[in-house]
VOTOR-786428 format. One record per residue: x, y, z of N, C-alpha, C, O in turn; residue in three letters. Coordinates in steps of 0.2 Angstrom, whole numbers, plus 5000, padded with zeros to 4 digits. Example, Ala and Ser with C-alpha at 12.3 -4.5 7.8 and 13.67 -1.06 7.14 Angstrom:
5066;4972;5039;5062;4978;5039;5066;4984;5039;5071;4983;5042;ala $
5064;4989;5035;5068;4995;5036;5064;5000;5039;5067;5006;5040;ser $
END
This chain:
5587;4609;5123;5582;4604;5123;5576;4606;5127;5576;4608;5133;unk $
5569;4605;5124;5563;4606;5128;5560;4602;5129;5557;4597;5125;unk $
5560;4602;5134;5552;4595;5138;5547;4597;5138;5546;4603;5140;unk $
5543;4591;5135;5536;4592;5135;5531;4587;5138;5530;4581;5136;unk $
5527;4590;5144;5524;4585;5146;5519;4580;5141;5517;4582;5135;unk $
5517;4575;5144;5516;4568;5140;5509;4569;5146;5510;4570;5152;unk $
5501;4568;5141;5497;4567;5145;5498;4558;5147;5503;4554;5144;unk $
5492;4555;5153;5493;4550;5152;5491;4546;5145;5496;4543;5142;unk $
5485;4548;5142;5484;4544;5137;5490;4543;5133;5491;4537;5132;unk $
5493;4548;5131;5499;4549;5126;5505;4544;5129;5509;4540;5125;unk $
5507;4543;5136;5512;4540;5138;5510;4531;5138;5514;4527;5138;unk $
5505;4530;5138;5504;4521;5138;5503;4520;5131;5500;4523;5126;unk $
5506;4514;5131;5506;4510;5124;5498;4511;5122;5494;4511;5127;unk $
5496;4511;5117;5490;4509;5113;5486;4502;5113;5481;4502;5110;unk $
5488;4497;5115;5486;4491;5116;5486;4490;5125;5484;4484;5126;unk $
5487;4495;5130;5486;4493;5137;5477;4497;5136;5473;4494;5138;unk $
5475;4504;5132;5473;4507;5131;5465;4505;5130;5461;4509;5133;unk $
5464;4497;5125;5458;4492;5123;5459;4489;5130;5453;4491;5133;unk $
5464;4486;5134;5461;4482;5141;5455;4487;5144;5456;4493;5145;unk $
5449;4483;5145;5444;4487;5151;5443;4481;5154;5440;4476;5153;unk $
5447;4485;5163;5444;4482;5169;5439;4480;5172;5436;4485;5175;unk $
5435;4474;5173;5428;4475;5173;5429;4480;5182;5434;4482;5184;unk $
5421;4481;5183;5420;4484;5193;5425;4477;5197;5428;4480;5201;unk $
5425;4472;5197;5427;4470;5204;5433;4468;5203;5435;4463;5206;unk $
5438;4471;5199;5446;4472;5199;5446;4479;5201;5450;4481;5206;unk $
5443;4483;5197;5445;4490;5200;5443;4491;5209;5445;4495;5213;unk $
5438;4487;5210;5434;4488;5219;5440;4483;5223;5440;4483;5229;unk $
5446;4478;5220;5448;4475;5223;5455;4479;5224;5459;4479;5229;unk $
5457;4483;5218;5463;4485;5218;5461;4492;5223;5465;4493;5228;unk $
5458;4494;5222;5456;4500;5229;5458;4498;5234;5463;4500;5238;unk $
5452;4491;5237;5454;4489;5244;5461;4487;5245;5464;4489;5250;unk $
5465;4484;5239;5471;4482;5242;5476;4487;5243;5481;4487;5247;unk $
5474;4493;5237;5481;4500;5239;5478;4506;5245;5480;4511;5247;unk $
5475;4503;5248;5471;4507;5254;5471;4502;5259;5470;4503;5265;unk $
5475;4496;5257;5476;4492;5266;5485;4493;5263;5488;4496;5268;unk $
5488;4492;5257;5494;4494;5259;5498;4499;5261;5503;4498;5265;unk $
5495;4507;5259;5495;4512;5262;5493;4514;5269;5495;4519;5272;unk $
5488;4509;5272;5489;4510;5280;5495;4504;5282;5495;4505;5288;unk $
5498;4501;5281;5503;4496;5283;5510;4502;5281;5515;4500;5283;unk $
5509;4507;5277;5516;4511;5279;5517;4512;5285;5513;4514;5288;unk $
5525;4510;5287;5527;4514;5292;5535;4516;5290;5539;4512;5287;unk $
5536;4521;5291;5543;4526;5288;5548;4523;5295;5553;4523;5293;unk $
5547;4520;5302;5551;4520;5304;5555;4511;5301;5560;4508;5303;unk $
5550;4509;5297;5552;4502;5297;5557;4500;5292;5556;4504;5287;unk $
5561;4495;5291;5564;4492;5287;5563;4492;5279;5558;4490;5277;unk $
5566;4494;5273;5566;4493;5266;5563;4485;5266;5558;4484;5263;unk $
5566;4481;5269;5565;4474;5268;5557;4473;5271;5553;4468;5269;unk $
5555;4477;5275;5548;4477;5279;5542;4478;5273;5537;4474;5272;unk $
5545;4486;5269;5540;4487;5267;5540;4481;5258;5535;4480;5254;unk $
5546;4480;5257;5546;4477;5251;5542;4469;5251;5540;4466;5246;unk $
5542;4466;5259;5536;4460;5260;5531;4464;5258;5527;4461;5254;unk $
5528;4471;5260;5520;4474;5261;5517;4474;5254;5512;4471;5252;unk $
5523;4477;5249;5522;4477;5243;5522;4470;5238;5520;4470;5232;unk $
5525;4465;5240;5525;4456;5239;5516;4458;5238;5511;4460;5234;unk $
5518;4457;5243;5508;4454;5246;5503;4458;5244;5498;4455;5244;unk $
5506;4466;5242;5499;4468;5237;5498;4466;5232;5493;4464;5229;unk $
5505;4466;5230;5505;4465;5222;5502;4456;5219;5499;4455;5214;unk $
5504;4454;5225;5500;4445;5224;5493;4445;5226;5489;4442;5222;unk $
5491;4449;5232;5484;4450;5231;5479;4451;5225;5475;4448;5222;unk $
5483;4457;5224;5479;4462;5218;5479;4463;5212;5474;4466;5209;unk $
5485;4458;5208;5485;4455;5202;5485;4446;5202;5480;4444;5199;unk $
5488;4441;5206;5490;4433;5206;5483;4430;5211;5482;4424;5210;unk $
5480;4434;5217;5477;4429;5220;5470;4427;5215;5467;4431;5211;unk $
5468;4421;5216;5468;4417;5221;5472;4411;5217;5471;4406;5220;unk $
5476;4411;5211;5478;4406;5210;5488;4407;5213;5490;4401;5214;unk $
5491;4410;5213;5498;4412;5216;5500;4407;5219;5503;4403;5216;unk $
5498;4405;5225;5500;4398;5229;5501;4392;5222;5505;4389;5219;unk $
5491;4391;5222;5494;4387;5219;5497;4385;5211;5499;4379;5209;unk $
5498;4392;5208;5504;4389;5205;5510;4389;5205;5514;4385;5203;unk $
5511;4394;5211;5518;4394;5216;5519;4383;5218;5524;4380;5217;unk $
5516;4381;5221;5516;4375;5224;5515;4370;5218;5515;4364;5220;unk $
5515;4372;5212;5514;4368;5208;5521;4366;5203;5522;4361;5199;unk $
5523;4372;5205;5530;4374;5200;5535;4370;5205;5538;4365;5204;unk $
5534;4373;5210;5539;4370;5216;5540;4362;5215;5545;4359;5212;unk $
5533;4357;5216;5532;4349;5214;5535;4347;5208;5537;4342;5209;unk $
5535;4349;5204;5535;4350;5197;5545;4348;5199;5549;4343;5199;unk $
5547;4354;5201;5555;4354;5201;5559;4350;5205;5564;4348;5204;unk $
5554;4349;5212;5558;4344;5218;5557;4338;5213;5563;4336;5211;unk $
5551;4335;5209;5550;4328;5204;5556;4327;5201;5560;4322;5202;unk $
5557;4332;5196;5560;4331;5192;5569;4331;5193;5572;4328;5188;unk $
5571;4334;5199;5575;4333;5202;5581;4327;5203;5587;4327;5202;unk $
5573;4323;5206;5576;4317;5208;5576;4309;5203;5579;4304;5203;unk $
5572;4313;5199;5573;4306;5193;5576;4308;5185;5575;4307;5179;unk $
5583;4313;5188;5588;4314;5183;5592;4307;5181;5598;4306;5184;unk $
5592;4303;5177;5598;4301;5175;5603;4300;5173;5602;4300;5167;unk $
5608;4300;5174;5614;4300;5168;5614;4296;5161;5614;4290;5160;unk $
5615;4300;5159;5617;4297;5152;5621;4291;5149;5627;4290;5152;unk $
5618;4288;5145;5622;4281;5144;5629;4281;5142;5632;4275;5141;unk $
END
């Protein structure tokens, strides 16, 4: 069996390829993988570093609506929750 490497263009689907990022997505995702890459620390917990990568990944794709659809989902389910009834 031969392997053969895969440029990127050839490894991503054909339709991520049309997506074009305007400047203040690509200027935001820099800033955020340059503050998460100083918040590495190797002596620290799996669980330490998987909150740092929570919080890019929410920054840098979901802000600034995350909470609030996160808070919205939540209201949504405690509501609905409480005014289950039984069936007749």
């Amino acid at each position: 069996m031969q392997v053969s490497p895969l440029t990127l263009r050839n490894s991503v689907n054909k339709a991520y390829l049309r997506v074009k990022p305007d400047r203040s997505q690509i200027e935001n995702f820099k800033k955020n993988i340059l503050s998460l890459y100083d918040q590495i620390d190797e002596s620290e917990s799996e669980e330490f570093h998987k909150n740092i990568i929570s919080e890019f990944l929410k920054n840098t794709w979901y802000s600034p609506n995350y909470y609030t659809l996160n808070h919205f989902n939540t209201k949504k389910v405690s509501q609905t929750s409480h005014s289950v009834t039984p069936p007749p």
